[in-house]
C-alpha positions as CSV (number, residue, x, y, z in Angstrom):
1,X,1.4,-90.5,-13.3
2,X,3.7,-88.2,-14.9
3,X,0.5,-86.2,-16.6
4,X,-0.4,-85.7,-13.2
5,X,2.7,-84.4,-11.8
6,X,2.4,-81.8,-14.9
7,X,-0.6,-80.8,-13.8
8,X,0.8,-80.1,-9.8
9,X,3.6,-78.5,-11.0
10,X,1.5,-75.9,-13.5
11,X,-0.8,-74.9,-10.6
12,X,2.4,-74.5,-8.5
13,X,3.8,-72.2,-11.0
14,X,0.6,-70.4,-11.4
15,X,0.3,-69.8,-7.2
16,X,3.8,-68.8,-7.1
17,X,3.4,-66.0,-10.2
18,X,0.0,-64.7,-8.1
19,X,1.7,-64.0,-4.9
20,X,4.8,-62.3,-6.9
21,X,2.3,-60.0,-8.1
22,X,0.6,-59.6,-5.1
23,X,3.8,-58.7,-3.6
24,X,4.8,-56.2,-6.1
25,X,1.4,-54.6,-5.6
26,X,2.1,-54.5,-1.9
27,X,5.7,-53.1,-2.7
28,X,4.1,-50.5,-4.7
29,X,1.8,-49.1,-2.5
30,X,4.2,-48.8,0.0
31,X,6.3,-47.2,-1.7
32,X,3.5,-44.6,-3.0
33,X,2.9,-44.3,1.0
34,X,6.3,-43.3,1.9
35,X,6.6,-40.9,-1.1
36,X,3.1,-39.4,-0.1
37,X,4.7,-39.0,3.9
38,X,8.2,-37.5,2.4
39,X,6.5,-34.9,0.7
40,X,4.0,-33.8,3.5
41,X,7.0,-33.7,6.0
42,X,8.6,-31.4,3.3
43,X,5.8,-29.5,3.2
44,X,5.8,-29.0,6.7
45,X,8.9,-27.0,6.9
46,X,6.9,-24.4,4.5
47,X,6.5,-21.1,6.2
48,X,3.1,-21.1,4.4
49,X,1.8,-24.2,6.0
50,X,-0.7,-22.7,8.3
51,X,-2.1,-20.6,5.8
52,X,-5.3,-19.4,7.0
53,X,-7.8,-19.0,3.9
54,X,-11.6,-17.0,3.8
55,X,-14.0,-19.2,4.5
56,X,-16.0,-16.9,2.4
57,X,-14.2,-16.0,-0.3
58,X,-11.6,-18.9,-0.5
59,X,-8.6,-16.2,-0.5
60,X,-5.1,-17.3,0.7
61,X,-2.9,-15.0,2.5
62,X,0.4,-15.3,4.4
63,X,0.7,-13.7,7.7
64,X,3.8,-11.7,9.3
65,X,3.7,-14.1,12.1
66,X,4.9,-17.1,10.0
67,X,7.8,-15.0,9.3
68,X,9.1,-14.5,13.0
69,X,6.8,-10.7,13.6
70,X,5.2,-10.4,17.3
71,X,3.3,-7.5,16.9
72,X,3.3,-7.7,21.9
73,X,7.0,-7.0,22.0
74,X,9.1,-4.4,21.6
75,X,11.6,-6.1,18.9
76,X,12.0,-4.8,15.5
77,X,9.1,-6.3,13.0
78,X,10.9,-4.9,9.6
79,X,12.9,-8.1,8.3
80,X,9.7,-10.5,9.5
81,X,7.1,-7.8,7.2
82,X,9.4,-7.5,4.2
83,X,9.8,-11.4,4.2
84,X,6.4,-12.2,4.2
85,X,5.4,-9.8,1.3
86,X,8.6,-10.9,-0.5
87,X,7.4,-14.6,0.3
88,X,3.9,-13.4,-1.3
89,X,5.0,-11.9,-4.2
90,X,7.6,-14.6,-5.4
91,X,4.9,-17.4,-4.5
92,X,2.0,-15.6,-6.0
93,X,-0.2,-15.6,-3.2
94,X,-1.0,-11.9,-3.1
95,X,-1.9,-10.8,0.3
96,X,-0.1,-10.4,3.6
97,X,-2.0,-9.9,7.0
98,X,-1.2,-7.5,10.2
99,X,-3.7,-9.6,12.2
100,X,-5.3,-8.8,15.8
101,X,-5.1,-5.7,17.8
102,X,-1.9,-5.9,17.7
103,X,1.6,-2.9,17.5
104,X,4.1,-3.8,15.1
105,X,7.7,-2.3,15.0
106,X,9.6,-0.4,12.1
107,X,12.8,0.5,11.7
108,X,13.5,0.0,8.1
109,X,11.5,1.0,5.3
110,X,9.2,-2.0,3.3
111,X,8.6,-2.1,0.1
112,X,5.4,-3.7,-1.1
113,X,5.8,-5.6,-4.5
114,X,3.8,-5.5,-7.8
115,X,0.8,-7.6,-7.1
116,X,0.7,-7.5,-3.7
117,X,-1.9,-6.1,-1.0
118,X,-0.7,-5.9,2.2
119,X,-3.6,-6.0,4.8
120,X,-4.2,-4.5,8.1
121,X,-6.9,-6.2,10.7
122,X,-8.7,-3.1,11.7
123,X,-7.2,-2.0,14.8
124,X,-3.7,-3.3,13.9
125,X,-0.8,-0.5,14.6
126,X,2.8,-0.6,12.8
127,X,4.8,2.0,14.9
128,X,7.4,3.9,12.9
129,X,11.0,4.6,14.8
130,X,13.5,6.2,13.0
131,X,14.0,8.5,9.9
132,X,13.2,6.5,6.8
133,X,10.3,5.7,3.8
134,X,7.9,3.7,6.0
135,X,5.9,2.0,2.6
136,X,6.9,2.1,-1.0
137,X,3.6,1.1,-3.5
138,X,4.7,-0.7,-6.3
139,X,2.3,-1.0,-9.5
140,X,-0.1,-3.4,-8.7
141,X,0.1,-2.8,-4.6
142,X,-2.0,-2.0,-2.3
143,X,-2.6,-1.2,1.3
144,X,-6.0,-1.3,3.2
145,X,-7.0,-0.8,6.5
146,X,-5.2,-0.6,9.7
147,X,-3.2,2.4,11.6
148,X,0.3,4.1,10.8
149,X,2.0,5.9,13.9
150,X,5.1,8.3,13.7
151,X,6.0,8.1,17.4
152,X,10.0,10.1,17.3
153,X,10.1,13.6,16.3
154,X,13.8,12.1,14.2
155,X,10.8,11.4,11.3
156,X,11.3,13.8,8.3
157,X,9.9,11.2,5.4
158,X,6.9,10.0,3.6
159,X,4.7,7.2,5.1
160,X,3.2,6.3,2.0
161,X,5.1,6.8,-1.1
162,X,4.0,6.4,-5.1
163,X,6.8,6.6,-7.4
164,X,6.4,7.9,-11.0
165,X,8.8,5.3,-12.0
166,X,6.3,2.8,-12.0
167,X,3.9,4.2,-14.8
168,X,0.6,3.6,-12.9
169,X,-2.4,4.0,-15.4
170,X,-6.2,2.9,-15.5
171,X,-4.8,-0.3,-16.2
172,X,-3.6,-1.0,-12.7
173,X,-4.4,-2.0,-9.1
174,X,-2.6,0.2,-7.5
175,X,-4.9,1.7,-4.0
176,X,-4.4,2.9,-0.6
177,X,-7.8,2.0,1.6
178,X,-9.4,2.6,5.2
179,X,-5.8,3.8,6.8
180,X,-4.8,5.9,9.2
181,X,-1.7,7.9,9.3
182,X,-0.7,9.9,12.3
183,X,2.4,11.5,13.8
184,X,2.3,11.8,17.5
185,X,5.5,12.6,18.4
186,X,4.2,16.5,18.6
187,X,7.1,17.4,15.5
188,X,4.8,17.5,12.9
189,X,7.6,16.6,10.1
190,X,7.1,14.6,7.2
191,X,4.6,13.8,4.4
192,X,2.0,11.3,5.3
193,X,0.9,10.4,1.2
194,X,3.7,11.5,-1.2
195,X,2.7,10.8,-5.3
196,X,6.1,12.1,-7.4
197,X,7.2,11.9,-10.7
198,X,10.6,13.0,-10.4
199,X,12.5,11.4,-13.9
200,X,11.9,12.2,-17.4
201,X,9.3,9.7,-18.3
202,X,7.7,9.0,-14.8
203,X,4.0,9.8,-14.4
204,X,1.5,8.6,-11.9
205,X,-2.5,8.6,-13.5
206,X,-6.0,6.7,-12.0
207,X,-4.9,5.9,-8.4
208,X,-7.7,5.9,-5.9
209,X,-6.7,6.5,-2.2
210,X,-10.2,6.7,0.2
211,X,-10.8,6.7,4.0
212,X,-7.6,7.9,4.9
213,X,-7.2,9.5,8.3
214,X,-4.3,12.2,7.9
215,X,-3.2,13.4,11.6
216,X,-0.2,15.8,12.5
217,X,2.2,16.4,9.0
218,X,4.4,19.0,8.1
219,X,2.6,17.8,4.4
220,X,-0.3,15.7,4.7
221,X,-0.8,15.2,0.7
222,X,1.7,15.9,-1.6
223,X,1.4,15.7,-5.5
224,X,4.9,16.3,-7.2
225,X,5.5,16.2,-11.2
226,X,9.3,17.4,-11.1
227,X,10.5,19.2,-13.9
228,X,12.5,17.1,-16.3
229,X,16.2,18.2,-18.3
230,X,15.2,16.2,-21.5
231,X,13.3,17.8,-23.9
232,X,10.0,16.0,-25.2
233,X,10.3,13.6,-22.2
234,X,7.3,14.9,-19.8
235,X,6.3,14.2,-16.1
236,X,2.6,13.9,-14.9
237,X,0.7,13.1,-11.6
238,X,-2.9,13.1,-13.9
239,X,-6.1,11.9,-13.1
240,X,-5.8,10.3,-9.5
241,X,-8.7,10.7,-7.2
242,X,-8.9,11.1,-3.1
243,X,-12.1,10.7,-1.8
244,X,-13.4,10.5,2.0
245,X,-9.5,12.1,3.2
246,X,-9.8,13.7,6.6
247,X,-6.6,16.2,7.4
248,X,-6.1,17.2,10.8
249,X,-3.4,19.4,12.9
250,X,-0.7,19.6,9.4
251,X,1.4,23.1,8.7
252,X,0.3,22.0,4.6
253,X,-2.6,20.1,4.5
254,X,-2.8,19.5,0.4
255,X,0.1,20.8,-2.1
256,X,0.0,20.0,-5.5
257,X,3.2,21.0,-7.2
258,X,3.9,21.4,-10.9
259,X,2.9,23.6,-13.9
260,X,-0.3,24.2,-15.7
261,X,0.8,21.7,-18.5
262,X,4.0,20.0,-20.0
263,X,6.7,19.4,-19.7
264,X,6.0,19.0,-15.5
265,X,2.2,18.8,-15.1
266,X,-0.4,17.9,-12.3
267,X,-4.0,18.2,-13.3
268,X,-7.4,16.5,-13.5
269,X,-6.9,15.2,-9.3
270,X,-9.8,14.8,-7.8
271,X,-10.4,15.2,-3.7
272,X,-14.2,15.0,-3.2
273,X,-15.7,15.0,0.4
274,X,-12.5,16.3,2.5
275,X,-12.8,17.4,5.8
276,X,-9.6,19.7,7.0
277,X,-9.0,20.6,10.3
278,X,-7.5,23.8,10.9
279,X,-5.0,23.8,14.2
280,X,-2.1,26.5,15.2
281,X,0.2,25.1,13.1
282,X,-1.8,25.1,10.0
283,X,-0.3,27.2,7.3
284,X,-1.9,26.4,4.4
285,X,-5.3,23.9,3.7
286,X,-4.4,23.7,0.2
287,X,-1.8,24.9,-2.4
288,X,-2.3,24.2,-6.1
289,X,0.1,24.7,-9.2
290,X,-1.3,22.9,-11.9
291,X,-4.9,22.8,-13.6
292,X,-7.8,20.9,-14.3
293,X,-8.3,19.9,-10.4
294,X,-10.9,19.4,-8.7
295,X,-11.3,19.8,-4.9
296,X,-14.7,19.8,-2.1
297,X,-15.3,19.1,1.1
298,X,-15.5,21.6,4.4
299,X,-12.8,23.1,6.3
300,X,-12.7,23.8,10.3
301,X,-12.0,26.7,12.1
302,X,-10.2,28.7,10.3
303,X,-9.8,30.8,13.4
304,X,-6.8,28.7,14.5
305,X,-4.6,29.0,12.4
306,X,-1.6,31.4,13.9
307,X,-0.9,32.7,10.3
308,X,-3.6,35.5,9.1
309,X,-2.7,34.7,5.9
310,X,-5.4,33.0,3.3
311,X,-5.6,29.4,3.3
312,X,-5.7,28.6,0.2
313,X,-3.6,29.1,-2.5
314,X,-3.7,29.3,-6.3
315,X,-0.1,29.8,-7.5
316,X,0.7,31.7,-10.9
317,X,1.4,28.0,-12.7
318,X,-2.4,27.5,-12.1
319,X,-5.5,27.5,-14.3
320,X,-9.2,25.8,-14.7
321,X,-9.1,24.3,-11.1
322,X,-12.6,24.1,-9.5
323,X,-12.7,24.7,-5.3
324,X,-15.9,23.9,-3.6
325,X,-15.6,24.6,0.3
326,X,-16.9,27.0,2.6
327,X,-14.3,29.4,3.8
328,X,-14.8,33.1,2.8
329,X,-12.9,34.6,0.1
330,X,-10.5,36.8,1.9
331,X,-9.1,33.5,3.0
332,X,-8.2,32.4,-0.9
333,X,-4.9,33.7,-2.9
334,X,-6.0,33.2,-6.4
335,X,-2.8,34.4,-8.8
336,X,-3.8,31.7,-11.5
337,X,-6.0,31.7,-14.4
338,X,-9.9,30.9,-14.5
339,X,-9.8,28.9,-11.4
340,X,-13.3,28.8,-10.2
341,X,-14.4,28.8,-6.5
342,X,-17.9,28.0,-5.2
């Protein structure tokens, strides 16, 4: 009798120690449940939780929408576009989207960080309103597609803007792609693509800008290498090439500015398959201080331009640039040294 009462009681304690575990199991997985549910709902208040990805290519990108832009209103876009490339950068995403056929609003200038391409859809439209540097290029950034519109003649600055500060070389990213740049407000102010080195140390080498549309500039290009006060410490804008660049209705179309060589030098460019229009404002097609460049392409009607002056211009602080284009020479100023034209 009492053997058998042993034996009740051990297969008592032996169901009771199989439903604690079976309820610490249960306990557990609830638990992993509600962690699982806590961190999703967290993840929900992520501006980056309707990331749309490629279903090509598997890329992630952040739009300008998930930061409060519109893109059909008339409210300001700036703050949304800056937060969404800041967003990018920090997060290491790497691309921000304009999407649709849409017009977004500036009225503060954006910076776009190291690492960071900030994409157009192709028909997408920023408007720019006000007096300020639309787009600052960091190393590593880049801009592709889309259209850039000056509509107030307040405008006087650059669209683009490359600073020698950041000490591009062949190592880098850095490109400007498929855009186009127009000022429609009938002023025909500010600089559309702007590359300066301005501080001792600064230079600007290997960037590749192609397919961009240049319309209605006081300066559509400009190359700058700034002379510098410290001896032995050089500027350059070297070595960067624009190819497939259309210039249309600017007073400068192209102006490289520096000196033949150190300490403030811009040579070795290359702009291969331009096409310049000439309008009534058009004062010069192309200027050139500096040496080693290398420009082609064809330039229209000549006959517009109110100034009888040449079009092109070879200053004295120029040598060993090569010209391929098909206006006649009484239209070139050549006061350099062995600058070839074809």
């Amino acid at each position: 009798m009492i053997e058998s009462t042993y034996i009740t009681n051990g297969r008592r304690e032996k169901r009771m120690r199989k439903q604690t575990t079976l309820f610490a199991i249960v306990l557990c997985f609830v638990f992993i449940a509600l962690l699982v549910g806590w961190i999703g709902n967290k993840n929900d208040n992520s501006p980056v939780n309707s990331v749309m990805g490629s279903s090509e290519q598997g890329e992630t990108f952040v739009t300008v929408e998930q930061f409060g832009a519109d893109g059909e209103d008339s409210v300001d876009d700036s703050a949304a576009i800056q937060a969404a490339i800041d967003y990018s950068a920090d997060s290491m995403i790497g691309k921000v989207r304009l999407t649709g056929n849409k017009s977004y609003i500036l009225t503060e200038g954006i910076v776009v960080h190291e690492n960071v391409e900030l994409e157009f859809d192709q028909n997408a439209k920023v408007y720019i309103e006000g007096d300020f540097r639309a787009f600052e290029l960091k190393r590593n950034a880049s801009m592709t597609n889309g259209i850039i519109e000056v509509s107030t003649p307040k405008f006087n600055s650059e669209i683009i803007s490359l600073d020698g500060n950041q000490k591009n070389w062949s190592t880098e990213r850095t490109r400007v792609h498929n855009v186009t740049l127009v000022n429609s407000s009938g002023s025909h102010k500010g600089t559309a693509l702007s590359l300066i080195a301005s501080k001792p140390g600064d230079y600007i080498s290997f960037v590749t800008i192609s397919d961009v549309n240049i319309v209605g500039f006081n300066e559509g290009i400009r190359l700058e290498a700034k002379t510098s006060k410290v001896s032995n410490h050089y500027t350059w804008i070297n070595g960067n090439r624009f190819i497939n660049i259309t210039l249309d209705d600017c007073v400068r179309c192209i102006n490289l500015i520096g000196q033949v060589t150190i300490p403030n030098e811009t040579s070795g460019n290359q702009f291969s398959q331009l096409q310049i229009q000439i309008s009534e404002v058009t004062q010069k097609a192309i200027v050139i201080s500096g040496s080693a460049n290398q420009l082609n392409g064809v330039i229209w009607d000549a006959h517009l331009a109110k100034d009888e002056g040449p079009l092109i211009e070879l200053t004295a602080q120029s040598a060993d640039n090569q010209l391929d284009f098909n206006l006649p020479y009484e239209l070139i100023k050549n006061l350099g040294n062995k600058n070839l034209y074809k």
